[in-house]
Jmol script that loads the backbone (N, CA, C; Angstrom):
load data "model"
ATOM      1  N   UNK A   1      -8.655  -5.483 -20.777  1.00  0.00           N
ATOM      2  CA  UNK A   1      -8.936  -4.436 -19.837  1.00  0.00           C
ATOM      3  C   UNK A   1      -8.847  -5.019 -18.437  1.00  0.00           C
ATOM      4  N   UNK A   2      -8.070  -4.147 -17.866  1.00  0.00           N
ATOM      5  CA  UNK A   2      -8.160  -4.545 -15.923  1.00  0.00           C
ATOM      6  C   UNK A   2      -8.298  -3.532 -15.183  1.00  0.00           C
ATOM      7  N   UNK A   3      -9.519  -4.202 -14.459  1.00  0.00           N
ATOM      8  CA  UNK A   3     -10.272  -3.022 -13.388  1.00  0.00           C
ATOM      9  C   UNK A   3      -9.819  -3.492 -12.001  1.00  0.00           C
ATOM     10  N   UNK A   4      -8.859  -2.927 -11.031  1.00  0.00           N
ATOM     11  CA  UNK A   4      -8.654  -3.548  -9.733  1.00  0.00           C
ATOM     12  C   UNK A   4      -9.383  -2.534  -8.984  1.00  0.00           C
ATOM     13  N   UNK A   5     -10.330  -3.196  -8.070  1.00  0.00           N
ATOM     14  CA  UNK A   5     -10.809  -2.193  -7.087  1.00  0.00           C
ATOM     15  C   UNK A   5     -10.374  -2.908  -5.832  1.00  0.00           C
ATOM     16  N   UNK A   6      -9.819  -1.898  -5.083  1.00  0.00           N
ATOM     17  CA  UNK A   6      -9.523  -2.232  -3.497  1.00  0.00           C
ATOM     18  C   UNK A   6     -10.373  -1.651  -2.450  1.00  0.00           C
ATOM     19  N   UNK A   7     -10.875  -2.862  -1.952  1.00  0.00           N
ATOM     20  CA  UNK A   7     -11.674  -2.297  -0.932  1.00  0.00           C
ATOM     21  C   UNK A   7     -13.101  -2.048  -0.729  1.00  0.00           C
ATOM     22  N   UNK A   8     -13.673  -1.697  -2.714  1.00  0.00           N
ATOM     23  CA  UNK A   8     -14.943  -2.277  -2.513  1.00  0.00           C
ATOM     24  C   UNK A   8     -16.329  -2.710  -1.892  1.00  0.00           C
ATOM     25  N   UNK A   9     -17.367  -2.498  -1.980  1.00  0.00           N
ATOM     26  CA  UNK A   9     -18.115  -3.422  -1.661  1.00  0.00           C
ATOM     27  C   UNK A   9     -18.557  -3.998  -3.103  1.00  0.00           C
ATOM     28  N   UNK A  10     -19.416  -5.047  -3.228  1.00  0.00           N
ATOM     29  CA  UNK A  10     -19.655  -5.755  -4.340  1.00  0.00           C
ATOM     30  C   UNK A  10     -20.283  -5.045  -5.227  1.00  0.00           C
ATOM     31  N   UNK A  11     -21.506  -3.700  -4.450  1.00  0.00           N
ATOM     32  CA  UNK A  11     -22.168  -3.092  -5.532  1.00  0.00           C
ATOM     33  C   UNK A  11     -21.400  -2.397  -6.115  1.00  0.00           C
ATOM     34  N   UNK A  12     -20.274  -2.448  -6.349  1.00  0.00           N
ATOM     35  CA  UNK A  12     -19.453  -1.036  -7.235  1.00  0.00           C
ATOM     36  C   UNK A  12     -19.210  -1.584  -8.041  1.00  0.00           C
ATOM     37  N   UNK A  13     -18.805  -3.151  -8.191  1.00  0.00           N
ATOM     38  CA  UNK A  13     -18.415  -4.020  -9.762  1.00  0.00           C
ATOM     39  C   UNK A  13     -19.599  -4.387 -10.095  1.00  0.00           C
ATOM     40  N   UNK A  14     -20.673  -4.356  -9.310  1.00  0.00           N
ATOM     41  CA  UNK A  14     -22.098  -4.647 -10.329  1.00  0.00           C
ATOM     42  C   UNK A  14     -22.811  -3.713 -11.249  1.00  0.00           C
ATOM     43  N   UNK A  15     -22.231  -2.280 -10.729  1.00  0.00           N
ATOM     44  CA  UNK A  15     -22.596  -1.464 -10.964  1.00  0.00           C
ATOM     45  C   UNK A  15     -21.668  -1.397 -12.657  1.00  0.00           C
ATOM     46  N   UNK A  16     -21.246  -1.602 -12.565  1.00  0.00           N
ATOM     47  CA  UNK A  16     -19.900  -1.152 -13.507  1.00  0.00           C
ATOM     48  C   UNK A  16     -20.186  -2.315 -14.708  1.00  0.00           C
ATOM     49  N   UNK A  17     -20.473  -3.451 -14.264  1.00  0.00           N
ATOM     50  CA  UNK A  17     -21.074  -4.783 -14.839  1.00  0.00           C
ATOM     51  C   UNK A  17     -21.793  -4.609 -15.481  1.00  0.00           C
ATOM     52  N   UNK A  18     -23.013  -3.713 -15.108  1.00  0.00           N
ATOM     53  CA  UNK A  18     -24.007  -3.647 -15.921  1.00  0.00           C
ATOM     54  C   UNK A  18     -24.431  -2.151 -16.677  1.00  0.00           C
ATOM     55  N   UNK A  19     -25.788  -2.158 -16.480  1.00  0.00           N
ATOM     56  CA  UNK A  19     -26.099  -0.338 -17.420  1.00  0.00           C
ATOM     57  C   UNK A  19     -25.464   0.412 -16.339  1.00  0.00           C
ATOM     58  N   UNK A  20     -25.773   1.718 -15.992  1.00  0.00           N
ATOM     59  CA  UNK A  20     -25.210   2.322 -17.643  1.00  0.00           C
ATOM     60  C   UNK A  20     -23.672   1.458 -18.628  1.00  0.00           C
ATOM     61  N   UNK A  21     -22.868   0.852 -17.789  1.00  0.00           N
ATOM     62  CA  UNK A  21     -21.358   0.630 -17.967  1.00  0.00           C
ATOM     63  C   UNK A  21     -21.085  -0.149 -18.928  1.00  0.00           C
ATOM     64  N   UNK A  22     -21.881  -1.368 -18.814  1.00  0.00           N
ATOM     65  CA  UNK A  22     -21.788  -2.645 -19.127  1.00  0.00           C
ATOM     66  C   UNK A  22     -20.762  -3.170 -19.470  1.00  0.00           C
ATOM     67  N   UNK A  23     -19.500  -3.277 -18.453  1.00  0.00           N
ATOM     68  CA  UNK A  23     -18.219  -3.446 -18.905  1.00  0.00           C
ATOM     69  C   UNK A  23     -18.236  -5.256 -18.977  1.00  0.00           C
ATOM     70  N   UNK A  24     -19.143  -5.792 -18.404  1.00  0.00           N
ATOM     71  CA  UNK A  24     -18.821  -7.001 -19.008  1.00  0.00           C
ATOM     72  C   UNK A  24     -19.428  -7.644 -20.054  1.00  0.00           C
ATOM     73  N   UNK A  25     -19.586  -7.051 -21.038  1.00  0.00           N
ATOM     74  CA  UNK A  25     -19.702  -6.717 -22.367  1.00  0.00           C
ATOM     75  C   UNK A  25     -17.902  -6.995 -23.206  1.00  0.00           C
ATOM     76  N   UNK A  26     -16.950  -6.313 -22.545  1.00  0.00           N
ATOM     77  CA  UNK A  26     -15.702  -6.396 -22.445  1.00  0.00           C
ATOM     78  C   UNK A  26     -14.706  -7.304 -21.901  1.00  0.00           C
ATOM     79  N   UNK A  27     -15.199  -8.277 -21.109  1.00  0.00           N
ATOM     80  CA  UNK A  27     -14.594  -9.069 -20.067  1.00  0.00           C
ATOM     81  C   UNK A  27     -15.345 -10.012 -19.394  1.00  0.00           C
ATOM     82  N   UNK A  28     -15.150 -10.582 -18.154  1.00  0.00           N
ATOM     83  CA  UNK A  28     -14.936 -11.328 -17.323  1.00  0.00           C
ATOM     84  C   UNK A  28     -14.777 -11.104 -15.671  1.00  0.00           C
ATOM     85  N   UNK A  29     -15.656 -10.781 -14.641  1.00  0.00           N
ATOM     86  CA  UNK A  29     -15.149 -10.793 -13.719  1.00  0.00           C
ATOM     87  C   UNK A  29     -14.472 -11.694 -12.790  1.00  0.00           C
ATOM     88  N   UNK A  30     -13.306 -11.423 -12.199  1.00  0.00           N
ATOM     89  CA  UNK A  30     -12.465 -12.693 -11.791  1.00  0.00           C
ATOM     90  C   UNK A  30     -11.984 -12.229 -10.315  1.00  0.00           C
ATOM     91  N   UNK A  31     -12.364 -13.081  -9.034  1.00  0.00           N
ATOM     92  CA  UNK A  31     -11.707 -12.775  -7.878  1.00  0.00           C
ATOM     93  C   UNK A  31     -10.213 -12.660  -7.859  1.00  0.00           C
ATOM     94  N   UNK A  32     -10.062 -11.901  -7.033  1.00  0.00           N
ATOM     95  CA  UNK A  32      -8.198 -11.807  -6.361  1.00  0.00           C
ATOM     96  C   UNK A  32      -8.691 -12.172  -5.045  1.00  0.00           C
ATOM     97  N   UNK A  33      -7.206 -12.756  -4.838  1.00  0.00           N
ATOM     98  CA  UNK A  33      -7.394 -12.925  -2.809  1.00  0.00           C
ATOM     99  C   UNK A  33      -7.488 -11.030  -2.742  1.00  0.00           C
ATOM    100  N   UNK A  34      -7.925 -11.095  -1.586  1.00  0.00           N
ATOM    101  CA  UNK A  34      -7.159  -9.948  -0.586  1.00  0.00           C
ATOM    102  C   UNK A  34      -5.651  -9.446  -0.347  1.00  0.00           C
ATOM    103  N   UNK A  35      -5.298 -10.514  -0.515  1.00  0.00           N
ATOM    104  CA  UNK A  35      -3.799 -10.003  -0.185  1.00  0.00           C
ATOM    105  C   UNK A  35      -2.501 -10.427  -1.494  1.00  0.00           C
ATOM    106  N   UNK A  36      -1.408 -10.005  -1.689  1.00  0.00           N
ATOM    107  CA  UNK A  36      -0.483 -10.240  -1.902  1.00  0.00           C
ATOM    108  C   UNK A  36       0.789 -10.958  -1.051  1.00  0.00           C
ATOM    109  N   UNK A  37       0.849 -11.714  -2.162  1.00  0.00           N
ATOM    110  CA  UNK A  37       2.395 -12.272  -1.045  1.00  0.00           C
ATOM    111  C   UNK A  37       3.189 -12.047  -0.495  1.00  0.00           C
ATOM    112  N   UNK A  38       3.677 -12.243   0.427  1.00  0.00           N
ATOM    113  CA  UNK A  38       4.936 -11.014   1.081  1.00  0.00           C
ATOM    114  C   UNK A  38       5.510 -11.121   0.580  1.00  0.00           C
ATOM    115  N   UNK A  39       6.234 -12.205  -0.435  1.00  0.00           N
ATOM    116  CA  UNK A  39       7.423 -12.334  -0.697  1.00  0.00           C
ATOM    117  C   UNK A  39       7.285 -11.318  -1.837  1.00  0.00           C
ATOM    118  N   UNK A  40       6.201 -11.069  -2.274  1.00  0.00           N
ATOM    119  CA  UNK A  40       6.457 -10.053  -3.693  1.00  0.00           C
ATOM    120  C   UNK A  40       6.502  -8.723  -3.518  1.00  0.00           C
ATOM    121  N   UNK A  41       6.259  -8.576  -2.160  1.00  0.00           N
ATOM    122  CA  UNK A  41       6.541  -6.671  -1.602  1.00  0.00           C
ATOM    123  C   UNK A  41       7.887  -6.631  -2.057  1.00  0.00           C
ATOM    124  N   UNK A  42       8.828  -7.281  -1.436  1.00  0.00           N
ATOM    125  CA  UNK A  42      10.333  -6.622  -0.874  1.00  0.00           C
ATOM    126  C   UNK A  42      10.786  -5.549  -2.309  1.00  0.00           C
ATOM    127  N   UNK A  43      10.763  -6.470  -3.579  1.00  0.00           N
ATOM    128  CA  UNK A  43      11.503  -5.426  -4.996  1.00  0.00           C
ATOM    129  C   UNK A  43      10.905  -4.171  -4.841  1.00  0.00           C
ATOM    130  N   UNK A  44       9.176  -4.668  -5.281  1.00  0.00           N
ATOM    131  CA  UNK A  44       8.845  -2.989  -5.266  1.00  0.00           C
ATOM    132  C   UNK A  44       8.600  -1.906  -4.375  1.00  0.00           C
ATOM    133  N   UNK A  45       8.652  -2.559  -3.337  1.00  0.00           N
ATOM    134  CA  UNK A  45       9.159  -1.488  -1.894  1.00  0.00           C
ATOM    135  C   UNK A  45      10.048  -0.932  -1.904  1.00  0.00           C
ATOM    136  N   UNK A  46      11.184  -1.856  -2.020  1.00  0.00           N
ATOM    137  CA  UNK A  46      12.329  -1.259  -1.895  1.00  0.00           C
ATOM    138  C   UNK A  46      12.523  -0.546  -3.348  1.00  0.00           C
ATOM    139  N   UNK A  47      12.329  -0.148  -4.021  1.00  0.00           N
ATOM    140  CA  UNK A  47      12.401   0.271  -5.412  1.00  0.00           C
ATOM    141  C   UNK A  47      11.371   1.996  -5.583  1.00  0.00           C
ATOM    142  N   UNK A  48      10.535   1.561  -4.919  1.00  0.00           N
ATOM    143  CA  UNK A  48       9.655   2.838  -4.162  1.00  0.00           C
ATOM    144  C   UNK A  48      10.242   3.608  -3.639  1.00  0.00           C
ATOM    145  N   UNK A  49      10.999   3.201  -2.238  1.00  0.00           N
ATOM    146  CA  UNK A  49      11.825   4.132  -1.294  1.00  0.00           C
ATOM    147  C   UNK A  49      13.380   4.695  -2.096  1.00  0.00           C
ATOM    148  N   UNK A  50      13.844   4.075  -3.028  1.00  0.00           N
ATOM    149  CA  UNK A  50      14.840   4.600  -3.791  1.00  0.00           C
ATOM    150  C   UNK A  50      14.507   5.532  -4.759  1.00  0.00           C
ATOM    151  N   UNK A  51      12.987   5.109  -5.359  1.00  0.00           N
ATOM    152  CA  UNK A  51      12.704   6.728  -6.362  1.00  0.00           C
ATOM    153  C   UNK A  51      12.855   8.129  -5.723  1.00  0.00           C
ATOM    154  N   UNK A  52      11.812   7.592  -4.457  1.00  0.00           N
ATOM    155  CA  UNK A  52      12.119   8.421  -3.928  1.00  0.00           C
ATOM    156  C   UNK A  52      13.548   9.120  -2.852  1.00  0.00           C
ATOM    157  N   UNK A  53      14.133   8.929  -3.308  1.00  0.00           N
ATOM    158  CA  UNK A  53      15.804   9.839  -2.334  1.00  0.00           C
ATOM    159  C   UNK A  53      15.348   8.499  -1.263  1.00  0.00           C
ATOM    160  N   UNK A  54      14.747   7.827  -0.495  1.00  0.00           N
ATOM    161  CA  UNK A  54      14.808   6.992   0.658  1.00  0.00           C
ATOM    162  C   UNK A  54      15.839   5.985   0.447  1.00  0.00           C
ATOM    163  N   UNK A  55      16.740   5.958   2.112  1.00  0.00           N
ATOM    164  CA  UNK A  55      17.015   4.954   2.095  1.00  0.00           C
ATOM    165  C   UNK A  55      16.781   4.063   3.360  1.00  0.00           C
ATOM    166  N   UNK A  56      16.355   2.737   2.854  1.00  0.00           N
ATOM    167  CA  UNK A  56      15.786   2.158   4.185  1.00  0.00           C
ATOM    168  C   UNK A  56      16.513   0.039   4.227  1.00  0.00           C
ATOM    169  N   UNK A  57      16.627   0.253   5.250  1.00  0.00           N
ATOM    170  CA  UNK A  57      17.532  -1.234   5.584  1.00  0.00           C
ATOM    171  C   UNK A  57      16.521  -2.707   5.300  1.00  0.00           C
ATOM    172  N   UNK A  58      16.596  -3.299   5.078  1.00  0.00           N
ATOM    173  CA  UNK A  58      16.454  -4.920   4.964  1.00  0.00           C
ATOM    174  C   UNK A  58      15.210  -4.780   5.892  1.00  0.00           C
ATOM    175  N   UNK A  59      16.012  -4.850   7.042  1.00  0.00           N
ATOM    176  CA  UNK A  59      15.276  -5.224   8.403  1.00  0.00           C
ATOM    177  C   UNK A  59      13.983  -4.288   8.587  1.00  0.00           C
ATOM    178  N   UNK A  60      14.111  -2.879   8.191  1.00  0.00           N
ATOM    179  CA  UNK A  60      12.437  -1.727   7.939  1.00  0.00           C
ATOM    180  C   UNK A  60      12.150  -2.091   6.911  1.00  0.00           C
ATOM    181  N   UNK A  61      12.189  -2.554   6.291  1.00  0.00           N
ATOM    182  CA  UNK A  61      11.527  -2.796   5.104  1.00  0.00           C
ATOM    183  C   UNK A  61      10.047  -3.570   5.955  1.00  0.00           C
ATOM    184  N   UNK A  62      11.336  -4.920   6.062  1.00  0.00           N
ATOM    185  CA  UNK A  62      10.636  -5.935   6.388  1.00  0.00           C
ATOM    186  C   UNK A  62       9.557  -5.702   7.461  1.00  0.00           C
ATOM    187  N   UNK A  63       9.644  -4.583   8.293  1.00  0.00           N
ATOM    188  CA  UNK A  63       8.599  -4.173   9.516  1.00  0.00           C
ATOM    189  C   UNK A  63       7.169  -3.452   8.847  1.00  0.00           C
ATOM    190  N   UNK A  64       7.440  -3.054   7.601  1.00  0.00           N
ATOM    191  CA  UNK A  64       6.854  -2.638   6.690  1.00  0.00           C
ATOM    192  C   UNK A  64       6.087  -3.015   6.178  1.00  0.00           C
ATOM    193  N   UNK A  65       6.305  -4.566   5.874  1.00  0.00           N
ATOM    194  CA  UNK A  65       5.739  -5.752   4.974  1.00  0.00           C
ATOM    195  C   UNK A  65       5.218  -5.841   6.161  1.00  0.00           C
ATOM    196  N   UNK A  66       5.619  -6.577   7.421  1.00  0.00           N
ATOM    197  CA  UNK A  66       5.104  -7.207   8.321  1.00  0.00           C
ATOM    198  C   UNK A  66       3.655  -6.579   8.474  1.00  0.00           C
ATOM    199  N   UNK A  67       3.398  -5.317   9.214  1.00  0.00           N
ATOM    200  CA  UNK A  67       2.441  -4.892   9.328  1.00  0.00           C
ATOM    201  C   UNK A  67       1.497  -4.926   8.313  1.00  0.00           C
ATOM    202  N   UNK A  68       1.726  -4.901   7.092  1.00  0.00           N
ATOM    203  CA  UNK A  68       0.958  -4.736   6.154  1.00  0.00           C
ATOM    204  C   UNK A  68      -0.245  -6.443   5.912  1.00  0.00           C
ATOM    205  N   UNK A  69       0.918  -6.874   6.531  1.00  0.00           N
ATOM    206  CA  UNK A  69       0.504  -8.455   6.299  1.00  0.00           C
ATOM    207  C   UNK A  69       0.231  -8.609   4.948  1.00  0.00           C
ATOM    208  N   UNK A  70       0.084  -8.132   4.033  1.00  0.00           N
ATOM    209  CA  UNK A  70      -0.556  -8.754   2.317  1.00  0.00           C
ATOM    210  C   UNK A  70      -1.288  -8.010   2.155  1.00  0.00           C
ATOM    211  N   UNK A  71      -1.638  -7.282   2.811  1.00  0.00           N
ATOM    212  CA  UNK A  71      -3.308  -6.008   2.310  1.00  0.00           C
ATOM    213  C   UNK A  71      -2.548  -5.116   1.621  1.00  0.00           C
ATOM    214  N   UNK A  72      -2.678  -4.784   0.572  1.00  0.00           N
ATOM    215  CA  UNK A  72      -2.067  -3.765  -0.211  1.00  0.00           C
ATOM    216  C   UNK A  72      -2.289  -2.333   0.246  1.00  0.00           C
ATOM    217  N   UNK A  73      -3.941  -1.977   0.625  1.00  0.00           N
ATOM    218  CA  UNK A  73      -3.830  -0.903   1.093  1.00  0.00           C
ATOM    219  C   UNK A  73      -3.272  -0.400   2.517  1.00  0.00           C
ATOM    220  N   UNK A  74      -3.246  -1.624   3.129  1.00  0.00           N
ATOM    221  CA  UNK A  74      -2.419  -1.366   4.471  1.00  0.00           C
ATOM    222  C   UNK A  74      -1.018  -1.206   4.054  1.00  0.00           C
ATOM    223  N   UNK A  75      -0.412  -1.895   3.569  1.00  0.00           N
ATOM    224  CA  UNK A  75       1.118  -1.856   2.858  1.00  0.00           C
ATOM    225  C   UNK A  75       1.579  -0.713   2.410  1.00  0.00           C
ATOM    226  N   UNK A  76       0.427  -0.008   1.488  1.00  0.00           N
ATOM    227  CA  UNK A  76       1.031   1.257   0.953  1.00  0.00           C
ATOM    228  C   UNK A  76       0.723   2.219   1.612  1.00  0.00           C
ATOM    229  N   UNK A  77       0.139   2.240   2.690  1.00  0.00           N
ATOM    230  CA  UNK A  77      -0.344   3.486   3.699  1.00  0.00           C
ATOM    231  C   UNK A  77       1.005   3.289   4.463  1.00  0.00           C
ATOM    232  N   UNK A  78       1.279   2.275   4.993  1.00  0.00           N
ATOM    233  CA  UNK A  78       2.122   2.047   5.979  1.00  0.00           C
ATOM    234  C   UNK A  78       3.505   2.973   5.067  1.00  0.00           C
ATOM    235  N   UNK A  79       3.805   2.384   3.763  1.00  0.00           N
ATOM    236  CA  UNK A  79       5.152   3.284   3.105  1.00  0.00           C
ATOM    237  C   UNK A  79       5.297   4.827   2.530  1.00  0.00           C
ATOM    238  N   UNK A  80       3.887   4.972   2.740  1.00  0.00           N
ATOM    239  CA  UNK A  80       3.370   6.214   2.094  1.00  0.00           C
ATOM    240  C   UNK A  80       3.884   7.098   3.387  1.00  0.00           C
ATOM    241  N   UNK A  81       3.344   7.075   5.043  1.00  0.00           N
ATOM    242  CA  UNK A  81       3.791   7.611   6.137  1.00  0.00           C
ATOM    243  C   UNK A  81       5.049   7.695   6.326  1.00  0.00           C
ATOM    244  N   UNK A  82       5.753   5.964   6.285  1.00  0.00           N
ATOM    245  CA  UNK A  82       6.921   5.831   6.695  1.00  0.00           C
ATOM    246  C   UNK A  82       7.987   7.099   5.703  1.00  0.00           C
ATOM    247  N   UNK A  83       7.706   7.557   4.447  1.00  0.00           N
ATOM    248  CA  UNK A  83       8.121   7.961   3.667  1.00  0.00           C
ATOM    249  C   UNK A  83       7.929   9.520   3.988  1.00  0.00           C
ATOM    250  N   UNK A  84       6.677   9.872   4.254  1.00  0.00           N
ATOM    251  CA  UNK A  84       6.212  11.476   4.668  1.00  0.00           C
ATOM    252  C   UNK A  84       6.942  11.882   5.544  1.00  0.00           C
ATOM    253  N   UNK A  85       6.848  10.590   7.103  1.00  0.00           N
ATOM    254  CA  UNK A  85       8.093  10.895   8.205  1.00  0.00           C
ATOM    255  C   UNK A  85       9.335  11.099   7.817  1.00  0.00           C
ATOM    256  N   UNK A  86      10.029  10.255   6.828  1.00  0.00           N
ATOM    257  CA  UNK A  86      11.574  10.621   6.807  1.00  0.00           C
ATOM    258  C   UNK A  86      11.746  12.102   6.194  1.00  0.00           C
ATOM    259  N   UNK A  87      10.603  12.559   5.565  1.00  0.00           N
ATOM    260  CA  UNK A  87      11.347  13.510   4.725  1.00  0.00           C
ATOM    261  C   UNK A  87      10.795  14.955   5.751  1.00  0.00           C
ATOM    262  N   UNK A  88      10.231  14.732   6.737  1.00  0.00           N
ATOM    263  CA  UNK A  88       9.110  15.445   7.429  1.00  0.00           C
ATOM    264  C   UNK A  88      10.731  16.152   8.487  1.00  0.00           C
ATOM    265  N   UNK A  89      11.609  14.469   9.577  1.00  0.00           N
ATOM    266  CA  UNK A  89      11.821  14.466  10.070  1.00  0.00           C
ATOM    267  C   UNK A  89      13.170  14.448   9.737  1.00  0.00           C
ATOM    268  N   UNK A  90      13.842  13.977   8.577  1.00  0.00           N
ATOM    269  CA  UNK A  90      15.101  13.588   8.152  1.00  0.00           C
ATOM    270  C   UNK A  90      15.323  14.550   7.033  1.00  0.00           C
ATOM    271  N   UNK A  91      15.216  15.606   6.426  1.00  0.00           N
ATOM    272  CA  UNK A  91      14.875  16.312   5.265  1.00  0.00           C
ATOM    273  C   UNK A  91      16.696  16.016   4.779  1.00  0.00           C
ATOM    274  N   UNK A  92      17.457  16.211   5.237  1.00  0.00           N
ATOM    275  CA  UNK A  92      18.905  16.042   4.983  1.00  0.00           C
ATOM    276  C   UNK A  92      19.355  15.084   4.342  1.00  0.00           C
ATOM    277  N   UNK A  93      19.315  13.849   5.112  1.00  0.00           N
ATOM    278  CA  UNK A  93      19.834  12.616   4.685  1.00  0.00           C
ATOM    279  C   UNK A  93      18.569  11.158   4.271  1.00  0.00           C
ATOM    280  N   UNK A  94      18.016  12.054   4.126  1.00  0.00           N
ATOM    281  CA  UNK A  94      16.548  11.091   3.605  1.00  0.00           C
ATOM    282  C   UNK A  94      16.587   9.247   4.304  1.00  0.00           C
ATOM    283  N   UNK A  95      16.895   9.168   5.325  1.00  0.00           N
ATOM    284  CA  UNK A  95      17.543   7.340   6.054  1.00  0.00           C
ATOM    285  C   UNK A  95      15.623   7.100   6.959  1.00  0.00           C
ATOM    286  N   UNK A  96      15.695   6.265   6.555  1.00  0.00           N
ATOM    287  CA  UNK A  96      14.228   5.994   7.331  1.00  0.00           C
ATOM    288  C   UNK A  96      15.100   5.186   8.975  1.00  0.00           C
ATOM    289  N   UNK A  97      15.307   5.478  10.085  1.00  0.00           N
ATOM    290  CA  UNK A  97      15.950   4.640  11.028  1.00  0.00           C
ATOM    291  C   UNK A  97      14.442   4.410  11.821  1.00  0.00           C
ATOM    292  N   UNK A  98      14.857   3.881  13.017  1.00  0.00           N
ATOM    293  CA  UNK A  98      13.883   3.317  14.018  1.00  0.00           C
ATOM    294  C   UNK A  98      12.991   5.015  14.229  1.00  0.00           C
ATOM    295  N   UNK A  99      13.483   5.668  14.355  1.00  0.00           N
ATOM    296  CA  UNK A  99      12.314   6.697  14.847  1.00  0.00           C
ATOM    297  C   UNK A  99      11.611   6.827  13.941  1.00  0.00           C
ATOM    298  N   UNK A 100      11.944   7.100  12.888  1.00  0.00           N
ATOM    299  CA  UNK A 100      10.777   7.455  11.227  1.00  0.00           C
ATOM    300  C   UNK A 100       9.858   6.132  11.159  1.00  0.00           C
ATOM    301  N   UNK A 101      10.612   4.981  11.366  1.00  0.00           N
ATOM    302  CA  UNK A 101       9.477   4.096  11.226  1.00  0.00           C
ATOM    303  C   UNK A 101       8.296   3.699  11.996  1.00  0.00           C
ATOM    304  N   UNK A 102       8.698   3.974  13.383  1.00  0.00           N
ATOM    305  CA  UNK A 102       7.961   3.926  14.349  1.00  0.00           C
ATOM    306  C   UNK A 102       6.820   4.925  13.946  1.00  0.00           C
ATOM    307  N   UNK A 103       7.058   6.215  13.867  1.00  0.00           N
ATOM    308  CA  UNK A 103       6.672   7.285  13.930  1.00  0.00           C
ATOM    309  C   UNK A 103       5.664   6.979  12.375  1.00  0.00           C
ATOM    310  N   UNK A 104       5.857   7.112  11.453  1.00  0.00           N
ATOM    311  CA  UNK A 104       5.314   6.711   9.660  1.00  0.00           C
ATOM    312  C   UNK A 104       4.303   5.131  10.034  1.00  0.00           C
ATOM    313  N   UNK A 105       4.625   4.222  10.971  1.00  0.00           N
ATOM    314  CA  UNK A 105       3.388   2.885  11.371  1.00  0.00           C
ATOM    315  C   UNK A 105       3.042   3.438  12.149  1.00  0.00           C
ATOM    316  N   UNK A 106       3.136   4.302  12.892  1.00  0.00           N
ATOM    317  CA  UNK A 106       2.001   4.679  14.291  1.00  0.00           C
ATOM    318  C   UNK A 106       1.157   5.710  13.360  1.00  0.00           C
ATOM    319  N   UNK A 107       1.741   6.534  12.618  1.00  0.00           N
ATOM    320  CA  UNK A 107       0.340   7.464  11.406  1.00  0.00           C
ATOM    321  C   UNK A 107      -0.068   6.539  10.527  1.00  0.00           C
ATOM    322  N   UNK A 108       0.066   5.638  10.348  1.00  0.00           N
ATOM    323  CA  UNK A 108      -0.482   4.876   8.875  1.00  0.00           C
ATOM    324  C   UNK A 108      -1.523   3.875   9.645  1.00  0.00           C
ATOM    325  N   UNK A 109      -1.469   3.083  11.250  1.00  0.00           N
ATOM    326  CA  UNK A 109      -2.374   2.545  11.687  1.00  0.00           C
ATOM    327  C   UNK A 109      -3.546   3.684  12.251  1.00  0.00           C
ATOM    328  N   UNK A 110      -3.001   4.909  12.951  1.00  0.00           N
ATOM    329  CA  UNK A 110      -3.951   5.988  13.049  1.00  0.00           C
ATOM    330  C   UNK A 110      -5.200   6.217  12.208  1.00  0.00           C
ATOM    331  N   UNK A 111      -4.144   6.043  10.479  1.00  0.00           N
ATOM    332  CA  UNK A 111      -4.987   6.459   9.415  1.00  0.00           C
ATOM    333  C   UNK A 111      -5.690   5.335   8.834  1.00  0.00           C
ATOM    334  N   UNK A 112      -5.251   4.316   9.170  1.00  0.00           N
ATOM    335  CA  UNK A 112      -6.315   2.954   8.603  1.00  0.00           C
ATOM    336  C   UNK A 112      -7.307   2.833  10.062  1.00  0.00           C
ATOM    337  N   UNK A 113      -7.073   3.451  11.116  1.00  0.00           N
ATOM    338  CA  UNK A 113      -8.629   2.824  12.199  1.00  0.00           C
ATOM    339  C   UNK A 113      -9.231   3.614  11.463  1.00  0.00           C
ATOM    340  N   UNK A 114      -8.858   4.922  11.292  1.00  0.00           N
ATOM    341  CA  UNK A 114      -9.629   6.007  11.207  1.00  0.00           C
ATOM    342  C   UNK A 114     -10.702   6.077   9.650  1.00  0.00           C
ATOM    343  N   UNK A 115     -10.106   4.785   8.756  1.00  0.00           N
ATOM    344  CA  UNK A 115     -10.971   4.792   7.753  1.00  0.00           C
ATOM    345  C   UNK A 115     -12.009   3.369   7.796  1.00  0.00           C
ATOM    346  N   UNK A 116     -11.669   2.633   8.626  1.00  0.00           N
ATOM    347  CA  UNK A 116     -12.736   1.585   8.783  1.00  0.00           C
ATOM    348  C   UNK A 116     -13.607   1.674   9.909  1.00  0.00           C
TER     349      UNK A 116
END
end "model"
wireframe off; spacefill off
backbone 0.3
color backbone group
């Protein structure tokens, strides 16, 4: 069994740890860093933006990753926007260019101040 919680505070796996849950009864709790490697975004990013009709260049990708730095939930907010914009702003040719991206990281940092 794997439980990933992002974001967390500690009482939510203690909680879960013990009564009512007692999932570690089942397991083992085991740290993760915070972050993921950059190098392991690029496949499933880019593999993301192709399910969906997106198409997006090397170089946005990579502005993508960048911002995200390794935080997963920053990462996927950031592709989740960048993705809402193209189809918001591009409905035709689904191309994420410099304006969608700009536009999809300026809502996705909006939406991460706005949750911490």
């Amino acid at each position: 069994m794997v439980v990933l919680v992002d974001g967390s505070d500690a009482r939510t796996i203690e909680q879960l740890m013990g009564k009512p849950y007692e999932l570690a009864r089942l397991g083992q709790r085991r740290e993760l860093p915070p972050t993921i490697p950059i190098d392991q975004w690029r496949r499933p990013l880019l593999e993301r933006f192709q399910r969906a009709g997106l198409s997006i260049s090397a170089e946005r990708l990579e502005r993508i990753i960048q911002f995200g730095e390794g935080r997963p939930y920053d990462t996927m907010s950031a592709r989740l926007y960048v993705g809402m914009t193209a189809r918001r702003v591009r409905p035709a040719d689904a191309e994420v260019d410099d304006f969608v991206l700009e536009t999809g990281l300026k809502e996705a940092r909006g939406r991460l101040d706005h949750d911490s």
